[in-house]
DRENDO-1510 file (C-alpha; in Angstrom, 1 decimal, always signed):
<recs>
REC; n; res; u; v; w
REC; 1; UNK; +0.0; +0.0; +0.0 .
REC; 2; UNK; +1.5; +3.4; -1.1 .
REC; 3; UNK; +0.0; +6.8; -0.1 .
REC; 4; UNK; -0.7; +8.6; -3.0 .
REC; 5; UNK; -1.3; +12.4; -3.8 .
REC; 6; UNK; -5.0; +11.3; -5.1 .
REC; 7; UNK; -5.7; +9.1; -2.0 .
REC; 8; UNK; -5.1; +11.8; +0.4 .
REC; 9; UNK; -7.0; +14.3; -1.3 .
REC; 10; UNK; -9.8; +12.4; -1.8 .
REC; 11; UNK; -12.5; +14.2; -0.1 .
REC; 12; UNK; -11.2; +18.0; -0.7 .
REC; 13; UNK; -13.2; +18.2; -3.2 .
REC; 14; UNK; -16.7; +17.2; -2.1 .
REC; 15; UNK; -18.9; +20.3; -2.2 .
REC; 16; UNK; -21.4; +20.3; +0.4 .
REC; 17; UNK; -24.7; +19.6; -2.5 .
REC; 18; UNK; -27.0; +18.6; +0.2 .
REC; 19; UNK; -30.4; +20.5; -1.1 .
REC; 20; UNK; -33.0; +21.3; +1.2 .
REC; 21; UNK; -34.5; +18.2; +0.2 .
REC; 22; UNK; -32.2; +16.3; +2.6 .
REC; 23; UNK; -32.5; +13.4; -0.1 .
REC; 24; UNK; -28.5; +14.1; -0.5 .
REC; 25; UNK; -26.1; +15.1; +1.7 .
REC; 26; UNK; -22.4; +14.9; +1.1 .
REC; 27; UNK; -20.4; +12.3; +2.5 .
REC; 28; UNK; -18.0; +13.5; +5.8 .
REC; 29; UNK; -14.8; +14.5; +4.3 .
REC; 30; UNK; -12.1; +11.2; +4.3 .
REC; 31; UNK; -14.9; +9.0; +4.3 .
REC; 32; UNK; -13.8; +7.4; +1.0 .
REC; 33; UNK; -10.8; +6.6; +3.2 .
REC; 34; UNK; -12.1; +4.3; +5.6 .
REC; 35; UNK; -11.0; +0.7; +4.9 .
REC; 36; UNK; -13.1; -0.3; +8.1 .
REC; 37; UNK; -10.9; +1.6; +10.6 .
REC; 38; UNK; -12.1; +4.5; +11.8 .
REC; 39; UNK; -8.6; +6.0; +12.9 .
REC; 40; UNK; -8.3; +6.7; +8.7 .
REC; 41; UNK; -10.7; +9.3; +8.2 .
REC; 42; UNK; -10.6; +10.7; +11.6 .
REC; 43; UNK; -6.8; +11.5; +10.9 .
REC; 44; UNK; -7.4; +12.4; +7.6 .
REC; 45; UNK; -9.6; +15.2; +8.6 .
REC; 46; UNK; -7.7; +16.4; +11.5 .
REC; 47; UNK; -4.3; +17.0; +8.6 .
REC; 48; UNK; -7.0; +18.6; +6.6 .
REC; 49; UNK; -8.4; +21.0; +9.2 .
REC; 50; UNK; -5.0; +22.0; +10.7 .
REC; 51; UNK; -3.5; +22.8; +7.0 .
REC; 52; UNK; -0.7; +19.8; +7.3 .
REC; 53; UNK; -2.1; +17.6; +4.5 .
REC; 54; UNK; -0.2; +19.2; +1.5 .
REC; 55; UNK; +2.8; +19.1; +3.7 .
REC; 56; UNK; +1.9; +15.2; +4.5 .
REC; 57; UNK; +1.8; +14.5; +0.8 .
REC; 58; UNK; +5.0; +15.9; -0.4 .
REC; 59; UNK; +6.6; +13.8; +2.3 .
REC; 60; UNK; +4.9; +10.6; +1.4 .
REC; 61; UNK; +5.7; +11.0; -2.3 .
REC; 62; UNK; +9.0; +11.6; -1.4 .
REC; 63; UNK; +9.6; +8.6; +0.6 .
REC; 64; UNK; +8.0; +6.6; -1.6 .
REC; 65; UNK; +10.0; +8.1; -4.4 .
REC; 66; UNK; +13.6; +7.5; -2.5 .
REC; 67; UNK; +13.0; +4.4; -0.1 .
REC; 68; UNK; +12.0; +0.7; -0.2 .
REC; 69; UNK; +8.8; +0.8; +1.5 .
REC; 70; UNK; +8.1; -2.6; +1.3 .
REC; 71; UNK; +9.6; -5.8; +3.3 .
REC; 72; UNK; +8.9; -9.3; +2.3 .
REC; 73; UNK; +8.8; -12.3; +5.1 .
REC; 74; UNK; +8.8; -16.1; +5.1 .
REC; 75; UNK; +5.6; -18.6; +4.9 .
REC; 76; UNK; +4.2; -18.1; +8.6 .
REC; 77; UNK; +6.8; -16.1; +9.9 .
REC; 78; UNK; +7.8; -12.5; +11.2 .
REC; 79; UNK; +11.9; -13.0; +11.1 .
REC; 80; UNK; +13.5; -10.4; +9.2 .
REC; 81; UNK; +15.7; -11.9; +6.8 .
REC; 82; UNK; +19.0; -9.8; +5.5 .
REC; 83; UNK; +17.5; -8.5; +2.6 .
REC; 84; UNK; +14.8; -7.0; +4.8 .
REC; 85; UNK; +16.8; -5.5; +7.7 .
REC; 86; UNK; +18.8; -4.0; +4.6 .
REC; 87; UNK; +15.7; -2.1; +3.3 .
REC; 88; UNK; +14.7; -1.4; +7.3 .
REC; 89; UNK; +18.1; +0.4; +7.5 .
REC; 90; UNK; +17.4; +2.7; +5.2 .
REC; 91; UNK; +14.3; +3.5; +5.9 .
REC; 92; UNK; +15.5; +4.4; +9.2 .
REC; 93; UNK; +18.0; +6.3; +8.0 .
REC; 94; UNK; +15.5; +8.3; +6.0 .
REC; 95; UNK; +13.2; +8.7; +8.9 .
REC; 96; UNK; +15.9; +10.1; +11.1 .
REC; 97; UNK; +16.4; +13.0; +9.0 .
REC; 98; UNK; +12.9; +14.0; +9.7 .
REC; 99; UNK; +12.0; +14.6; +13.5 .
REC; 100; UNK; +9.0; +16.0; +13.5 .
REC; 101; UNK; +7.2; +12.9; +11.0 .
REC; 102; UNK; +5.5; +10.1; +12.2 .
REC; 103; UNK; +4.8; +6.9; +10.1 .
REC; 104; UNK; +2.4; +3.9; +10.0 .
REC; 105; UNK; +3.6; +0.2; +9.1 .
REC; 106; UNK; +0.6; -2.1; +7.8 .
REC; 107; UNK; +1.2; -6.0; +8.1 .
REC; 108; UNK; +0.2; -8.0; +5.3 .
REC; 109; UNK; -0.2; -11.9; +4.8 .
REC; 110; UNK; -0.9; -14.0; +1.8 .
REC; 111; UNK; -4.5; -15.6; +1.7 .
REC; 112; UNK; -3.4; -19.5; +3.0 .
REC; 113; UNK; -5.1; -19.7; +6.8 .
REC; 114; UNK; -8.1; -18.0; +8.5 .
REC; 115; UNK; -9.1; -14.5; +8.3 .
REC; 116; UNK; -8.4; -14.4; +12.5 .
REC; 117; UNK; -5.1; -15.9; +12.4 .
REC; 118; UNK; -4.0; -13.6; +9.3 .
REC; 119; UNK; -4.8; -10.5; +11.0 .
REC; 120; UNK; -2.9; -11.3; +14.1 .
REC; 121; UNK; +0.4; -12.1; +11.7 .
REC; 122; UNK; +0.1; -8.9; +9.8 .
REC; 123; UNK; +0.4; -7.1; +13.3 .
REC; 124; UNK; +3.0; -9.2; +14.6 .
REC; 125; UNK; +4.9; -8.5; +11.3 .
REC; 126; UNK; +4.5; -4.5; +11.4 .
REC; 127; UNK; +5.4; -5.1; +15.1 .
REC; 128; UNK; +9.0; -6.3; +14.3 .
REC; 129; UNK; +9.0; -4.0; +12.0 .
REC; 130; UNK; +8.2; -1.0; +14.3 .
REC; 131; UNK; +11.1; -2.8; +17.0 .
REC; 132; UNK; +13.7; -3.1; +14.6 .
REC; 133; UNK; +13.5; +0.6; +13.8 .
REC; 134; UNK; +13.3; +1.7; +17.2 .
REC; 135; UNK; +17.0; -0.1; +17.4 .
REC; 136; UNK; +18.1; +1.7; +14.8 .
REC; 137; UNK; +17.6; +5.3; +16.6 .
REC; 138; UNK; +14.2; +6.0; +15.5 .
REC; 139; UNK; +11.8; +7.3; +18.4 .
REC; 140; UNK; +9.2; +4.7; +19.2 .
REC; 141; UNK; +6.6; +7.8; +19.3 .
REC; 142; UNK; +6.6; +8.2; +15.9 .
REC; 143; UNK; +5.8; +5.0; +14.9 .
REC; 144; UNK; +2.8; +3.1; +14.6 .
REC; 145; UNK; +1.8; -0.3; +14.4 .
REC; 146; UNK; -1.8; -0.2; +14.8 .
REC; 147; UNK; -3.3; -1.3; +11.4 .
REC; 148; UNK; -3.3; -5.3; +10.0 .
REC; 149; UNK; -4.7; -5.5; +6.7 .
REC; 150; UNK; -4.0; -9.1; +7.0 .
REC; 151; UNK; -4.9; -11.1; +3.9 .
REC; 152; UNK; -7.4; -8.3; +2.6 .
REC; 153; UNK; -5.4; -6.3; +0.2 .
REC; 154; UNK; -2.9; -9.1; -1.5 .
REC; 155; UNK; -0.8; -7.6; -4.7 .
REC; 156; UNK; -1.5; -11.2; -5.5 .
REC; 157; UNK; -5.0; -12.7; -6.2 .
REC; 158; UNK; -3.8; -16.2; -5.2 .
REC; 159; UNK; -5.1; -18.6; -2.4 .
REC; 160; UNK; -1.8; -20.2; -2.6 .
REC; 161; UNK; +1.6; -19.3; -0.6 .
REC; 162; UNK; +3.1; -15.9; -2.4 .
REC; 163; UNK; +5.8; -14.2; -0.8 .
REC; 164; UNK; +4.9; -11.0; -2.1 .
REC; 165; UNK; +1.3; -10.7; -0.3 .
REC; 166; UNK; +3.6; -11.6; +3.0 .
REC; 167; UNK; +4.6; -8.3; +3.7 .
REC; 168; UNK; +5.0; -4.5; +5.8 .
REC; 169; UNK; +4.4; -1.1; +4.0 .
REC; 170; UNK; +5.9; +1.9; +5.8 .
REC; 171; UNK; +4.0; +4.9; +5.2 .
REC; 172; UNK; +4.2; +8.3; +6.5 .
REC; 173; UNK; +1.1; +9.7; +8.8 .
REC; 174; UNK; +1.4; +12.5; +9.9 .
REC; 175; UNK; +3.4; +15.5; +12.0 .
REC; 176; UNK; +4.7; +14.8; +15.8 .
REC; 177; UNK; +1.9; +17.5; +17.2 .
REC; 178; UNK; +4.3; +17.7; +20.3 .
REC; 179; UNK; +7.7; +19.0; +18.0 .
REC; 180; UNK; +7.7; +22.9; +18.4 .
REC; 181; UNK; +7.8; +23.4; +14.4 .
REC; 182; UNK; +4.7; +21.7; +14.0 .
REC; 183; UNK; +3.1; +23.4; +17.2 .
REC; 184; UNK; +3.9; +27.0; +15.3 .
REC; 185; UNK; +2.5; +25.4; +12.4 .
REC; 186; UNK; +6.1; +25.9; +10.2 .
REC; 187; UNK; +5.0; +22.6; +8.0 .
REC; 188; UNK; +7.0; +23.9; +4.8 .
REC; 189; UNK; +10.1; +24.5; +7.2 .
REC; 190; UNK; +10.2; +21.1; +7.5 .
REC; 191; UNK; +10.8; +19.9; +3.8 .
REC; 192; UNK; +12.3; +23.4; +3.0 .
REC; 193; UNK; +15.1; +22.5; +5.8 .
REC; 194; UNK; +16.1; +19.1; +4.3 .
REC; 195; UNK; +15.7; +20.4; +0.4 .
REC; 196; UNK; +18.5; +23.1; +1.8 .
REC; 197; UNK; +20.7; +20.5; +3.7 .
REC; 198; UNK; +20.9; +17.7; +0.8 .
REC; 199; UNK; +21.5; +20.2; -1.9 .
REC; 200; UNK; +24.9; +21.9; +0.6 .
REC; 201; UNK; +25.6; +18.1; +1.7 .
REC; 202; UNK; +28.9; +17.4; +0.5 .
REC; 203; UNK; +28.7; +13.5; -0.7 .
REC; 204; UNK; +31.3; +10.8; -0.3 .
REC; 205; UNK; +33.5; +10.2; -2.7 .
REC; 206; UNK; +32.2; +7.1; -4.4 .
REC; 207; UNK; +28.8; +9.2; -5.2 .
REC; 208; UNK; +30.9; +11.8; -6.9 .
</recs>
């Protein structure tokens, strides 16, 4: 699952068409969101009322644009192989240039097992992820592991093993409401900041 520009603008444009009929009234704004949690378009409307979504978006894209978002596991199981701690490491790396960000990881299984005991190994799965980049320096209050899509939103349609439904997606969420920035509402300092640093940052010399 990727956040994408359209996704999280969905629901900006609804104009409020409800005649005084009351046979239509437009839907609540981020309802389009809700995959069955209502966390979704509850936070959805609270970036939209406080002026962070744009903000949220440009950061999404970006992460999406520069890191792996996605991890890969074994049938049944939650280890993270090398090839996955290797993605993890950078997406810790990334997240640690951002302070004031918070991010989601969503578990996924494949579709072999019940519905019950795929839910439970999604969240185990974004649970190790979560740990494993709490270890590598990121704070554990900006992380979130509180969505399992379990075996509901496969990249796969197959009832049979597929390693590439058994996975996390990283996402970003959101702003840290507690970080002073985002408390004086300086969203665009925030990207601005790290646009200024990487274009001064003097790279090592096998990127040169």
């Amino acid at each position: 699952m990727q956040i994408s520009r359209r996704a999280l603008m969905l629901g900006l444009a609804a104009t409020p068409l409800a005649a005084c009929s009351g046979i239509y009234s437009a839907p609540e704004v981020g309802a389009d969101l809700d995959e069955g949690f209502f966390g979704n378009p509850t936070a959805h409307n609270y970036l939209v009322q406080t002026g962070q979504l744009p903000f949220v978006v440009d950061l999404a894209e970006r992460f999406a644009a520069e890191v792996p978002t996605t991890i890969n596991f074994e049938f049944n199981s939650v280890q993270l192989d090398a090839v996955a701690r290797a993605t993890l490491n950078r997406q810790a790396h990334w997240i640690n240039q951002f302070p004031e960000v918070t991010f989601r990881v969503f578990g996924h299984t494949d579709l072999v097992g019940s519905t019950a005991y795929n839910q439970r190994l999604g969240l185990r799965r974004a649970r190790a992820v979560v740990s494993y980049l709490v270890r590598n320096g990121v704070s554990r209050s900006r992380l979130e592991a509180v969505v399992s899509n379990g075996e509901t939103q496969p990249l796969i349609q197959t009832a049979d093993r597929e390693r590439q439904n058994r996975r996390t997606v990283t996402e970003v969420s959101g702003f840290l409401q507690s970080h002073p920035i985002i408390m004086n509402g300086q969203y665009a300092a925030v990207i601005h900041r790290e646009y200024v640093e990487s274009a001064t940052r003097v790279r090592p010399a096998e990127y040169r």
